[in-house]
N, CA, C and O atoms as CSV, one atom per row, in Angstrom:
chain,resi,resn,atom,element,x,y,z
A,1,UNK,N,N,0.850,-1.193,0.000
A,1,UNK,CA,C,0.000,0.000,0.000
A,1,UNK,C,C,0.889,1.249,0.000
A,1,UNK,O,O,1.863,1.261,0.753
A,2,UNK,N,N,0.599,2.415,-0.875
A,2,UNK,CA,C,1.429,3.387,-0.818
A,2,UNK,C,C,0.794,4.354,0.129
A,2,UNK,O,O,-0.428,4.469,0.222
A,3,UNK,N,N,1.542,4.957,0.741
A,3,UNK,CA,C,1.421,5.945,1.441
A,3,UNK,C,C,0.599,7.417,1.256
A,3,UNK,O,O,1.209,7.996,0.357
A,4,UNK,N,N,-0.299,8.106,1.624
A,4,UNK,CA,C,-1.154,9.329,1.338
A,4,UNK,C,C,0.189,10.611,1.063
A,4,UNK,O,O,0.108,11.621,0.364
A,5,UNK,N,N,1.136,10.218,1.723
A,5,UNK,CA,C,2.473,11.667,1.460
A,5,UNK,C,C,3.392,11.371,0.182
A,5,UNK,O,O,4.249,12.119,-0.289
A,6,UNK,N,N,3.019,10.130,-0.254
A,6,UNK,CA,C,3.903,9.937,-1.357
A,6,UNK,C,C,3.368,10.018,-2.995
A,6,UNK,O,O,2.482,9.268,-3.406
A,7,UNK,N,N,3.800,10.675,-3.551
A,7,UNK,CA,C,3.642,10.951,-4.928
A,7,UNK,C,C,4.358,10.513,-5.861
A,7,UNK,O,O,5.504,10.960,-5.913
A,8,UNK,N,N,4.036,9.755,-6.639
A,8,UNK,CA,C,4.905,8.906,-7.957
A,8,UNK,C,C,4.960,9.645,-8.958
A,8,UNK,O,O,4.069,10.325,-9.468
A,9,UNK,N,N,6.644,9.437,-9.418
A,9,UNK,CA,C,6.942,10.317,-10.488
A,9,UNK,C,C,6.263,10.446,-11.683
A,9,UNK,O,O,6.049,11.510,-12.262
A,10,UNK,N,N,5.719,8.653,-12.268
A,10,UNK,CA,C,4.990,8.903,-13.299
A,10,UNK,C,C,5.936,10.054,-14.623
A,10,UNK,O,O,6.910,10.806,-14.603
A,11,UNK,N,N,5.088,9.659,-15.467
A,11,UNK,CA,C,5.485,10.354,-17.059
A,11,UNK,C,C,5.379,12.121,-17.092
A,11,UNK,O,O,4.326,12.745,-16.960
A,12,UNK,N,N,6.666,12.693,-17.289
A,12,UNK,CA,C,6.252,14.402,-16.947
A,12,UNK,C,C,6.942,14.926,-18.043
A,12,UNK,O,O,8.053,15.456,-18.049
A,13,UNK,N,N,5.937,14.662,-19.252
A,13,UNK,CA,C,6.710,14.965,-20.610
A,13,UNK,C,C,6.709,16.871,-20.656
A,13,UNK,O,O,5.862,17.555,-20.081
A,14,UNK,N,N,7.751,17.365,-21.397
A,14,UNK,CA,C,7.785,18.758,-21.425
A,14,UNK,C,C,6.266,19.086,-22.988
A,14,UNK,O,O,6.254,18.635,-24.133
A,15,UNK,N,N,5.433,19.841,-22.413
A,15,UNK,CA,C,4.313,20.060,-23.602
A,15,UNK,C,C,4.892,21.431,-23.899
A,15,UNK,O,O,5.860,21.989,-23.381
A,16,UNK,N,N,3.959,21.894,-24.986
A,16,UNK,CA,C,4.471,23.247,-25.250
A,16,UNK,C,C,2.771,23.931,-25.349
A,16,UNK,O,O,1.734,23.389,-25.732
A,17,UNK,N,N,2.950,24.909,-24.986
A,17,UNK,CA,C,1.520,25.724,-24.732
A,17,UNK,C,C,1.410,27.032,-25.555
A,17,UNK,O,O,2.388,27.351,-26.231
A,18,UNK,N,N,0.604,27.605,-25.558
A,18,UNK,CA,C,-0.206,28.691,-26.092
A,18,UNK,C,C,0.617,29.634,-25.672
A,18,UNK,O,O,0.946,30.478,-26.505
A,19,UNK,N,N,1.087,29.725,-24.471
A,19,UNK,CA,C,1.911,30.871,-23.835
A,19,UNK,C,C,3.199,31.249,-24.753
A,19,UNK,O,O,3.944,32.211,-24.566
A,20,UNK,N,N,3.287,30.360,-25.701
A,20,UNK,CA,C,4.471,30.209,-26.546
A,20,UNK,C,C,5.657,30.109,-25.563
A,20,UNK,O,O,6.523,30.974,-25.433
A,21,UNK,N,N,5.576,28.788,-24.797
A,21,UNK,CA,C,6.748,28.048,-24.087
A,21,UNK,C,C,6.848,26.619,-23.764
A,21,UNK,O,O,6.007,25.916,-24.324
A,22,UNK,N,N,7.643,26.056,-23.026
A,22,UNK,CA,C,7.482,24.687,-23.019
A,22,UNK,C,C,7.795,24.556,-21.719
A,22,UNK,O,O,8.837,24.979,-21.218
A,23,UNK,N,N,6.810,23.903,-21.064
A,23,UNK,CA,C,6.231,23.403,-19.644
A,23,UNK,C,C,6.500,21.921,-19.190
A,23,UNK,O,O,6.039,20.963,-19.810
A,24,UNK,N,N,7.375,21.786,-17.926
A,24,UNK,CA,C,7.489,20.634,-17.543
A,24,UNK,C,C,7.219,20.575,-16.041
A,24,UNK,O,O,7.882,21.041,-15.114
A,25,UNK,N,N,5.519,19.545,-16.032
A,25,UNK,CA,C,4.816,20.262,-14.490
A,25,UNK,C,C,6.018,19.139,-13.597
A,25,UNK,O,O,6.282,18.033,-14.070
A,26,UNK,N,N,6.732,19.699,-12.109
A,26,UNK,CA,C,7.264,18.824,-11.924
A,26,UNK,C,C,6.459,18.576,-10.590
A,26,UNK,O,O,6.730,17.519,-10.019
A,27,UNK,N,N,5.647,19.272,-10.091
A,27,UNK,CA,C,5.047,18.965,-8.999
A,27,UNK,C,C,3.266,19.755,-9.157
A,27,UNK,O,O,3.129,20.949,-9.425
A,28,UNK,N,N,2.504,19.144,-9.011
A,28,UNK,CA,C,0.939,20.038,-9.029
A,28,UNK,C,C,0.180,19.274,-9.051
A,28,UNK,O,O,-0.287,19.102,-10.177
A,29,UNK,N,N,-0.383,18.420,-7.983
A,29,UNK,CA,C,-1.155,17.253,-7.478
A,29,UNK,C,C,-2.219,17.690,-5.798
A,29,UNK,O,O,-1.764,17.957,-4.686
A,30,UNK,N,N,-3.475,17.622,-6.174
A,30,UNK,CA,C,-4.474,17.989,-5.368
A,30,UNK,C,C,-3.774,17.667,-3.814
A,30,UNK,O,O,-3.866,18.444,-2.864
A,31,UNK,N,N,-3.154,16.522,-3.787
A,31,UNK,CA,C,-2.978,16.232,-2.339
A,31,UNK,C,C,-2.024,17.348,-1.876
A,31,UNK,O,O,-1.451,16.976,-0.852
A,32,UNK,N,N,-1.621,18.666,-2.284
A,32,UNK,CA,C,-0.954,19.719,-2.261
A,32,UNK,C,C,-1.519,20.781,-2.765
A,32,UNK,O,O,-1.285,21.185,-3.904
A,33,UNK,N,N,-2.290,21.309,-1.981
A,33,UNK,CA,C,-2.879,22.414,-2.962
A,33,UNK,C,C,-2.394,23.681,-2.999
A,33,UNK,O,O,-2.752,24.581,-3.759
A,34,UNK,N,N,-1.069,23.742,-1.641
A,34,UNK,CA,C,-0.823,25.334,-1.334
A,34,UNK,C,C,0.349,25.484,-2.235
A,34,UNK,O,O,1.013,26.463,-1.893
A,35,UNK,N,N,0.933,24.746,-3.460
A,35,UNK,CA,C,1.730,25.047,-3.767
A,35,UNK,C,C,2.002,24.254,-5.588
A,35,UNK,O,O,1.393,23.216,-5.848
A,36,UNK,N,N,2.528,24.614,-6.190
A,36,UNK,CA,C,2.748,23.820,-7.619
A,36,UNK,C,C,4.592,24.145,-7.871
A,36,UNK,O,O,5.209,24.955,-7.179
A,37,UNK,N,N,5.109,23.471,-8.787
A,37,UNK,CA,C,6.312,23.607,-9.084
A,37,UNK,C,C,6.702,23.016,-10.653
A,37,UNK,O,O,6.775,21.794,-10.776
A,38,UNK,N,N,6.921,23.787,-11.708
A,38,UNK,CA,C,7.280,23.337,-13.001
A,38,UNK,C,C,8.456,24.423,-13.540
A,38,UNK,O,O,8.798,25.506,-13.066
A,39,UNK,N,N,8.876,23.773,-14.585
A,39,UNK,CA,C,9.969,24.316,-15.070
A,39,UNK,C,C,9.618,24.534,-16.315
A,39,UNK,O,O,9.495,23.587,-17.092
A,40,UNK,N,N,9.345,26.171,-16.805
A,40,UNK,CA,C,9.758,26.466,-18.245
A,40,UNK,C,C,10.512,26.895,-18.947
A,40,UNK,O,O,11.214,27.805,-18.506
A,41,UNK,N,N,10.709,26.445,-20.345
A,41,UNK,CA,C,11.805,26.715,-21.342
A,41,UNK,C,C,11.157,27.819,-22.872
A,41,UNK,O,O,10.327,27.704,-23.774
A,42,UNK,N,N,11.909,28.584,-22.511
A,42,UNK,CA,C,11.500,29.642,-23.831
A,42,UNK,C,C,12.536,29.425,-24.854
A,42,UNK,O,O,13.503,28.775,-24.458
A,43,UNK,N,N,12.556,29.792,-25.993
A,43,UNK,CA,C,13.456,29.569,-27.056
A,43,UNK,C,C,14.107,31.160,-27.130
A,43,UNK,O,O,13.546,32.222,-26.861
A,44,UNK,N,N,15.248,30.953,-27.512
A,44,UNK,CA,C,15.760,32.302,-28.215
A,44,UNK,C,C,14.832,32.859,-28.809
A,44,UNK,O,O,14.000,32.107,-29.317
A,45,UNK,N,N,14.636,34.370,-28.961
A,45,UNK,CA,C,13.888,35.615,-29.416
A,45,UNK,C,C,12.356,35.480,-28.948
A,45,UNK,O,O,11.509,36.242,-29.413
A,46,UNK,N,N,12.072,34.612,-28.132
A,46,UNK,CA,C,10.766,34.556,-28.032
A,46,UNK,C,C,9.829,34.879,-26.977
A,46,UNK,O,O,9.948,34.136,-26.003
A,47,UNK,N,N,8.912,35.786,-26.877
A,47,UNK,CA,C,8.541,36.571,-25.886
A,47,UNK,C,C,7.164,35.837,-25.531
A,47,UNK,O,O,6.348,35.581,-26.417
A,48,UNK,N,N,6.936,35.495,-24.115
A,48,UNK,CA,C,5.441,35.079,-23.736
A,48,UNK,C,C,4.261,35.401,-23.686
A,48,UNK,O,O,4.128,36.546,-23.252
A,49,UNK,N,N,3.376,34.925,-23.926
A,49,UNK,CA,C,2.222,35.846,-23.651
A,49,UNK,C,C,1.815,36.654,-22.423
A,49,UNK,O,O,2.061,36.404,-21.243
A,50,UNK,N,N,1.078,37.767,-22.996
A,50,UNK,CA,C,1.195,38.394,-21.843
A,50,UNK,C,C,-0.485,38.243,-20.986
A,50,UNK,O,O,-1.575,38.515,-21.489
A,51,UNK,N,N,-0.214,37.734,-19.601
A,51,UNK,CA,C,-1.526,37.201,-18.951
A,51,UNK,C,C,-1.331,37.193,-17.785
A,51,UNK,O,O,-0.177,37.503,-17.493
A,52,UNK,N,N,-2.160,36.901,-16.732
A,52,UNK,CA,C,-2.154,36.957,-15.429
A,52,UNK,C,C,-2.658,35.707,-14.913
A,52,UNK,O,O,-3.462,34.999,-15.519
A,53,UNK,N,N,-2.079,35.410,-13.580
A,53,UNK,CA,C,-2.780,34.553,-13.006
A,53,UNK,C,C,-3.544,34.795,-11.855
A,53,UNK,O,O,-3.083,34.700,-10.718
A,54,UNK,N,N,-5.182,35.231,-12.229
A,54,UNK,CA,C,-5.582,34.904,-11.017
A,54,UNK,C,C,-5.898,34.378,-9.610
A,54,UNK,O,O,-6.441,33.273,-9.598
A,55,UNK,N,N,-5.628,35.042,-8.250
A,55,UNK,CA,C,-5.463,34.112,-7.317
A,55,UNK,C,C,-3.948,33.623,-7.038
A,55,UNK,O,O,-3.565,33.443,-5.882
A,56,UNK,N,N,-3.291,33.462,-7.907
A,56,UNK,CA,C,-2.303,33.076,-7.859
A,56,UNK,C,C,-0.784,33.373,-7.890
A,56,UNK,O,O,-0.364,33.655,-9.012
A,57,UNK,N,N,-0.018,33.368,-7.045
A,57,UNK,CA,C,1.330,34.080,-6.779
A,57,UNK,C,C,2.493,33.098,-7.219
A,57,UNK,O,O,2.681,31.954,-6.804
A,58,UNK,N,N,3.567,34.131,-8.584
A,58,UNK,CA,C,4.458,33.222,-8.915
A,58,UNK,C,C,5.974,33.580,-8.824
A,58,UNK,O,O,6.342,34.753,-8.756
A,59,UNK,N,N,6.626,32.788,-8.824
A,59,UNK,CA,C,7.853,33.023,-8.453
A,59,UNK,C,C,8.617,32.507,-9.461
A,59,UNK,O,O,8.500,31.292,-9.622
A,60,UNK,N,N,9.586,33.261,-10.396
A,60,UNK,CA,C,10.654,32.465,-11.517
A,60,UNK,C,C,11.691,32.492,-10.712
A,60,UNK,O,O,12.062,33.295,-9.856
A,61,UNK,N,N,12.278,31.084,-11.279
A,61,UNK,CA,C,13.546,31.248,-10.147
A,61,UNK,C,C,14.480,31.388,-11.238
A,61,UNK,O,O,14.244,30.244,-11.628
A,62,UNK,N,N,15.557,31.903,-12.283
A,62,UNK,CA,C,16.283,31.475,-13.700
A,62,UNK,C,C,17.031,30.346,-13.030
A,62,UNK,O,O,17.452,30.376,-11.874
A,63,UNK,N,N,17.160,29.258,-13.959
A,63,UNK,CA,C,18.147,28.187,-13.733
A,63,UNK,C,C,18.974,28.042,-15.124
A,63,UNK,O,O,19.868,27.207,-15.263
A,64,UNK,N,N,18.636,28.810,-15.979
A,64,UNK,CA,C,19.695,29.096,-17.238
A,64,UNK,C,C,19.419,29.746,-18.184
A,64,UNK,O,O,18.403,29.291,-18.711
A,65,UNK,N,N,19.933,30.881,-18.855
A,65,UNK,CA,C,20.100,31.428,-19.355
A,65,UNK,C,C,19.549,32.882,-19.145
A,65,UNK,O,O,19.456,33.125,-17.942
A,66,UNK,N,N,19.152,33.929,-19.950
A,66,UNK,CA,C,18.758,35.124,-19.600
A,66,UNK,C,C,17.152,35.801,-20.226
A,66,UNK,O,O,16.579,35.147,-21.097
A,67,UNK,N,N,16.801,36.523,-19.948
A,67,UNK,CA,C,15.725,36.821,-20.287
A,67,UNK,C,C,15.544,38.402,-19.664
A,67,UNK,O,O,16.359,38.755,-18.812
A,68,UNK,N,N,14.203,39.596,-20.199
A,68,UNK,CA,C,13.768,40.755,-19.219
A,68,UNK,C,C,12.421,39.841,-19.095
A,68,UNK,O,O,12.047,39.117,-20.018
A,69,UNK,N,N,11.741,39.954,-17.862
A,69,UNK,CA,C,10.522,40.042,-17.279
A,69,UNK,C,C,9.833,41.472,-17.352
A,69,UNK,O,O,10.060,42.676,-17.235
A,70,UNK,N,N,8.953,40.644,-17.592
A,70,UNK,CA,C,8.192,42.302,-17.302
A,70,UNK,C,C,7.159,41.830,-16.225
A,70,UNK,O,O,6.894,40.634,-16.102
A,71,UNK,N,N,6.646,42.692,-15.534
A,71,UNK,CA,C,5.091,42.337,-14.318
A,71,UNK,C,C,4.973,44.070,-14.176
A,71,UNK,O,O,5.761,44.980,-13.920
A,72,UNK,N,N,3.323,43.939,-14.542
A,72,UNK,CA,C,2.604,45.257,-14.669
A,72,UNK,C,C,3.352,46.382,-15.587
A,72,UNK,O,O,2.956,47.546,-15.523
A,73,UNK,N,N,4.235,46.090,-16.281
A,73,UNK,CA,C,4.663,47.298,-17.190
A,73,UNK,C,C,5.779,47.676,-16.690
A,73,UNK,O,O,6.092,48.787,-17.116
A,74,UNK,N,N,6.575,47.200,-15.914
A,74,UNK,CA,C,7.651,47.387,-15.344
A,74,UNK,C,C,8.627,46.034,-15.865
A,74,UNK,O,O,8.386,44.893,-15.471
A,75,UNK,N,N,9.818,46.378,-16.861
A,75,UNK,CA,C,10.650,45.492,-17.119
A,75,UNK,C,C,12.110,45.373,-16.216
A,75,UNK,O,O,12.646,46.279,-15.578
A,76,UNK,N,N,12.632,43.770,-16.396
A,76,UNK,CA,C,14.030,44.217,-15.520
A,76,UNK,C,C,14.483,42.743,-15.606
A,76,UNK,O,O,13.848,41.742,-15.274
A,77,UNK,N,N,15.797,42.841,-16.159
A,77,UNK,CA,C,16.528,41.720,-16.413
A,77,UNK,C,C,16.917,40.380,-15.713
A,77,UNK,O,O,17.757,40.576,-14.835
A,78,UNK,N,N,16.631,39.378,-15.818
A,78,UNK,CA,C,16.765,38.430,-14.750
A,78,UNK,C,C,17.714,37.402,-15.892
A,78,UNK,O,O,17.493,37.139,-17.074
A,79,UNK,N,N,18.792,36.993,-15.010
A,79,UNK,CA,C,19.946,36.245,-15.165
A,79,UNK,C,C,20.016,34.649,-14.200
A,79,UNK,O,O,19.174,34.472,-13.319
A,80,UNK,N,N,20.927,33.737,-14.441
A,80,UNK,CA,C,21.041,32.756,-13.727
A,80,UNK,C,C,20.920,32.959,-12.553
A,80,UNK,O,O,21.853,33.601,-12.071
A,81,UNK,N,N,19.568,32.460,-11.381
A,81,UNK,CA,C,19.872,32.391,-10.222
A,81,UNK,C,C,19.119,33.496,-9.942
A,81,UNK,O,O,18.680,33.463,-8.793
A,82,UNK,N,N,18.814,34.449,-10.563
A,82,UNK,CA,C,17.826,35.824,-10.152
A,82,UNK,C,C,16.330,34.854,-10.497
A,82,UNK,O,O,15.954,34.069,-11.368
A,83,UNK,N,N,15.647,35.621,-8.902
A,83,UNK,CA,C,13.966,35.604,-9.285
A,83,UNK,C,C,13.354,36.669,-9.239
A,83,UNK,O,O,13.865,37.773,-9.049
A,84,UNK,N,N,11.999,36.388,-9.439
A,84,UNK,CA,C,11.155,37.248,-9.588
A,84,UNK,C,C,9.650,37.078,-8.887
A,84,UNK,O,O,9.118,36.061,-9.332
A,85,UNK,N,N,8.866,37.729,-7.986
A,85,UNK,CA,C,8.002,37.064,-7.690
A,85,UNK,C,C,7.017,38.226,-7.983
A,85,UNK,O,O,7.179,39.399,-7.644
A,86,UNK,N,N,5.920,37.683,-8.701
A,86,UNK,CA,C,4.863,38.081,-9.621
A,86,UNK,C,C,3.810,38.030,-8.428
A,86,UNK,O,O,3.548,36.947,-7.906
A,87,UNK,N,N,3.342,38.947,-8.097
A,87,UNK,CA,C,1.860,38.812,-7.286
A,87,UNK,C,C,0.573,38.454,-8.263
A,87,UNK,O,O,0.487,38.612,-9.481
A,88,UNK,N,N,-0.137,38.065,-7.584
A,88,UNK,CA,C,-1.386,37.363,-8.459
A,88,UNK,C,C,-2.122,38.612,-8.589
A,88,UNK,O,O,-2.318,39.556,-7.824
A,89,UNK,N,N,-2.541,38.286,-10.020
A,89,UNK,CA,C,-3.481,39.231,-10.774
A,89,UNK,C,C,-2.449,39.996,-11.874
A,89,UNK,O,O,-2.755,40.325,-13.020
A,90,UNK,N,N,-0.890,40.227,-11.084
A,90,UNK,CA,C,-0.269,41.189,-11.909
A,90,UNK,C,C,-0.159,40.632,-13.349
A,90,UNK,O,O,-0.187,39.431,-13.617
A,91,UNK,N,N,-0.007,41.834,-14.423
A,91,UNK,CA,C,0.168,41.102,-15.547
A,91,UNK,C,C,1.651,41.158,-15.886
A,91,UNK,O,O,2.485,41.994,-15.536
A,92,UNK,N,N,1.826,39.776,-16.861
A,92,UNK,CA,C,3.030,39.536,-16.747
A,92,UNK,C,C,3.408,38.911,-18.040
A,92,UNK,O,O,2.451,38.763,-18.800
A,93,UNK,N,N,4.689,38.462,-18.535
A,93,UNK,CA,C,5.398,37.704,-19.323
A,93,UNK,C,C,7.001,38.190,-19.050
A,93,UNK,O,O,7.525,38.976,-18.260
A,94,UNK,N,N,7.597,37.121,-20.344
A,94,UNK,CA,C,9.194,37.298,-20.052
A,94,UNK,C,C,9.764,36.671,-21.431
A,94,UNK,O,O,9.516,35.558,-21.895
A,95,UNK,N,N,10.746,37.873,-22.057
A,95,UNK,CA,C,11.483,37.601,-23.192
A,95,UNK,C,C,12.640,36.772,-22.577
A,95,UNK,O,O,13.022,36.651,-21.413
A,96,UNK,N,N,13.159,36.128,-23.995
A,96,UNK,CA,C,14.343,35.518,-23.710
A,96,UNK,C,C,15.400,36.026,-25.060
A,96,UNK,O,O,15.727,35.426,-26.084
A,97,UNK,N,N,15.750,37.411,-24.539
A,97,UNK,CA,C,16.820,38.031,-25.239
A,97,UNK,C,C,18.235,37.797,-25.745
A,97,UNK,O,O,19.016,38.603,-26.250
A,98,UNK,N,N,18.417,36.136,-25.415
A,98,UNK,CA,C,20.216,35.426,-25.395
A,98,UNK,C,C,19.567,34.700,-26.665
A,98,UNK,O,O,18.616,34.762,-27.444
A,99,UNK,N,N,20.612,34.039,-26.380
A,99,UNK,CA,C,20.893,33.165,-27.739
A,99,UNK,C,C,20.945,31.376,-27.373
A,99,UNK,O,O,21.105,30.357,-28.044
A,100,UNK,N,N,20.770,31.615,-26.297
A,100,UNK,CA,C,20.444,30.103,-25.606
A,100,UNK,C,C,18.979,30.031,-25.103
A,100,UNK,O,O,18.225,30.995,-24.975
A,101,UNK,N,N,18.631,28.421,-24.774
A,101,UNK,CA,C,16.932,28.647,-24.278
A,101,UNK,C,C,17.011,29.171,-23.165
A,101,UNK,O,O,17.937,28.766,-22.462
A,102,UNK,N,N,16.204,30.117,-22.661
A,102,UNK,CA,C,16.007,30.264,-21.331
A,102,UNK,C,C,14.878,29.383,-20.332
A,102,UNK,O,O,13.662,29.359,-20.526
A,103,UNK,N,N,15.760,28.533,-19.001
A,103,UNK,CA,C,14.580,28.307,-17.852
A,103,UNK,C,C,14.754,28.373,-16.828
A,103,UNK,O,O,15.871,28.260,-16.324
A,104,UNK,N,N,13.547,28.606,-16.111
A,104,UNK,CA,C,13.549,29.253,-15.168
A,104,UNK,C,C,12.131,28.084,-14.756
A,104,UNK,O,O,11.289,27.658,-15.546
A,105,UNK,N,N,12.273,27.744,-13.032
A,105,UNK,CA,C,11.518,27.180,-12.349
A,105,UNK,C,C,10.049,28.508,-12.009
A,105,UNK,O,O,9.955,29.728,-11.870
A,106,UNK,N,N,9.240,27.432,-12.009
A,106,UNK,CA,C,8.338,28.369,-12.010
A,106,UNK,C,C,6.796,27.731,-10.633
A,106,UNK,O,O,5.766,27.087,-10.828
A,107,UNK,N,N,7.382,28.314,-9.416
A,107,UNK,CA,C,6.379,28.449,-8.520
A,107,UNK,C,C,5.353,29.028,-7.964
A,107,UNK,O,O,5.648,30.071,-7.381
A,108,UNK,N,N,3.920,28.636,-7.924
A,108,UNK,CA,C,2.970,28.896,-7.660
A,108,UNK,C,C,2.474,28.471,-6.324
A,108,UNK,O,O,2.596,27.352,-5.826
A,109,UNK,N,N,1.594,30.071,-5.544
A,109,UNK,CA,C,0.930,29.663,-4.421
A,109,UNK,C,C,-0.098,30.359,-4.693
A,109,UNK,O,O,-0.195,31.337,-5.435
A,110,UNK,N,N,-1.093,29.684,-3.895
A,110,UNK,CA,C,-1.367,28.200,-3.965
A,110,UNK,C,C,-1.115,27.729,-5.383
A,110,UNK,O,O,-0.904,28.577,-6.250
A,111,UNK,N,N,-1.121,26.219,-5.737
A,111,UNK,CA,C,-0.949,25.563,-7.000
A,111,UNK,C,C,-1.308,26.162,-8.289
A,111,UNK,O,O,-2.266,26.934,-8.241
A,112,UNK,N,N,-0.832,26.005,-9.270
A,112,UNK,CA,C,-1.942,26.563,-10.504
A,112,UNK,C,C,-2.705,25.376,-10.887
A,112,UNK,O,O,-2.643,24.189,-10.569
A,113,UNK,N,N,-3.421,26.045,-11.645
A,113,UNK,CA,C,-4.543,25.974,-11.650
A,113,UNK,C,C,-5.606,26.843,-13.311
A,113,UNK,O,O,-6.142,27.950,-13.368
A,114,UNK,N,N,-5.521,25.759,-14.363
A,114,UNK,CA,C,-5.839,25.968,-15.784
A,114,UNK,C,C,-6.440,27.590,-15.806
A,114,UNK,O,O,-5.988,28.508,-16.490
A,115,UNK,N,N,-7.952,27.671,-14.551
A,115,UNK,CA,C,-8.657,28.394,-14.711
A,115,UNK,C,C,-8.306,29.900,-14.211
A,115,UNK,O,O,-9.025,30.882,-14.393
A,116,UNK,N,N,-6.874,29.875,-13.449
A,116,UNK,CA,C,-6.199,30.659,-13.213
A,116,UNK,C,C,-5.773,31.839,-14.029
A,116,UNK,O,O,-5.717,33.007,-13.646
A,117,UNK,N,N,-5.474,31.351,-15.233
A,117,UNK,CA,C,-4.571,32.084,-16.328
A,117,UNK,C,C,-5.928,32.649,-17.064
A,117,UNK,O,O,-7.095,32.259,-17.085
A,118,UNK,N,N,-5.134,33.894,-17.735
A,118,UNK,CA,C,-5.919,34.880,-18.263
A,118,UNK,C,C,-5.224,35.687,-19.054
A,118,UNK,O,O,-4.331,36.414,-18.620
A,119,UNK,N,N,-5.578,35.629,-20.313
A,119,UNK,CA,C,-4.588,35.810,-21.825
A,119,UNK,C,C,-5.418,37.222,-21.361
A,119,UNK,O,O,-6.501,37.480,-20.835
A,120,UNK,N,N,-4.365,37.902,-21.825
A,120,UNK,CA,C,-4.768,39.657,-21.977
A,120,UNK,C,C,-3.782,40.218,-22.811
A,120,UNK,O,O,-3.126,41.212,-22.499
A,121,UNK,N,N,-3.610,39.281,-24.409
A,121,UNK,CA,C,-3.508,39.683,-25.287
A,121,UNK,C,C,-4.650,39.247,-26.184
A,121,UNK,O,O,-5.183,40.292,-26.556
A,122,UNK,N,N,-5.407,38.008,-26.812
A,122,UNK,CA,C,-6.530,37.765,-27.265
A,122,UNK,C,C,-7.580,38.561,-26.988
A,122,UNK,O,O,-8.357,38.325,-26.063
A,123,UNK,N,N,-7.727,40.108,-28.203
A,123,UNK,CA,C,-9.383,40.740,-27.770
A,123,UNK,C,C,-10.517,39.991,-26.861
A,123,UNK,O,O,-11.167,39.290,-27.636
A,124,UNK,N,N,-10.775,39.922,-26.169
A,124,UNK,CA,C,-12.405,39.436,-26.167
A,124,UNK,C,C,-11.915,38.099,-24.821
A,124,UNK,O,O,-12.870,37.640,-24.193
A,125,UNK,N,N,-10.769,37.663,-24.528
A,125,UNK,CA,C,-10.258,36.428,-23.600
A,125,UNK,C,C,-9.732,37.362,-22.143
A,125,UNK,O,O,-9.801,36.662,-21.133
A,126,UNK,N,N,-9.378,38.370,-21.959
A,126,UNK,CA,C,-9.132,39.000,-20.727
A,126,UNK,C,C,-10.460,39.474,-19.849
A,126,UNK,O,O,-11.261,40.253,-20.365
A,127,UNK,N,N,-10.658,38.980,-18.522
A,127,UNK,CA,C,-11.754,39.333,-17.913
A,127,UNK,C,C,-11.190,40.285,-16.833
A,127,UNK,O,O,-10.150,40.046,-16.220
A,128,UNK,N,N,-11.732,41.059,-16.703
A,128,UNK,CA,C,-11.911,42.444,-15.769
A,128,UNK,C,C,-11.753,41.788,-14.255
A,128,UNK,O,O,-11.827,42.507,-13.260
């Protein structure tokens, strides 16, 4: 019998999303709800969408390469080992201005959560 604290690694293929990045969830399972943990990878020249997460507070941690963040209209360069922590609601994305992929761990409190996110570049998909 397995244990209620233990979580199996199971298959955690990297997908690539709408956000125009590639997502590898490494932790975000109900029996944890105050918290999520994945790692994304942006490609050279490629900037994210820009959206918010409702409810939800995030933290990039860079684990390689470089990129500017922006949150609420305010940009500022984050390098190996620099974070950033995004309050929920703020709007946000992050270029990756090098020439290598950029990633950066990406933590959420509480967990994310699909219904969270909120494109506020698509006319008519950003809610007030």
């Amino acid at each position: 019998m397995v244990p209620d604290w233990f979580v199996r690694a199971g298959d955690r293929p990297e997908f690539w999303t709408g956000e125009r990045c590639f997502i590898t969830e490494l932790m975000n399972h109900p029996a944890e709800p105050a918290v999520s943990l994945a790692v994304a990878r942006v490609e050279p020249g490629v900037t994210t969408q820009l959206h918010r997460l409702d409810g939800v507070t995030e933290r990039y941690v860079v684990r390689k390469g470089r990129g500017i963040v922006e949150v609420d209209g305010i940009q500022q360069r984050l390098e190996t080992g620099d974070q950033a922590l995004i309050p929920a609601g703020a709007a946000q994305r992050i270029e990756n201005d090098g020439d290598t992929d950029l990633e950066f761990y990406c933590v959420c409190t509480p967990r994310f959560f699909p219904e969270s996110y909120i494109d506020l570049e698509t006319p008519g998909d950003a809610s007030a």
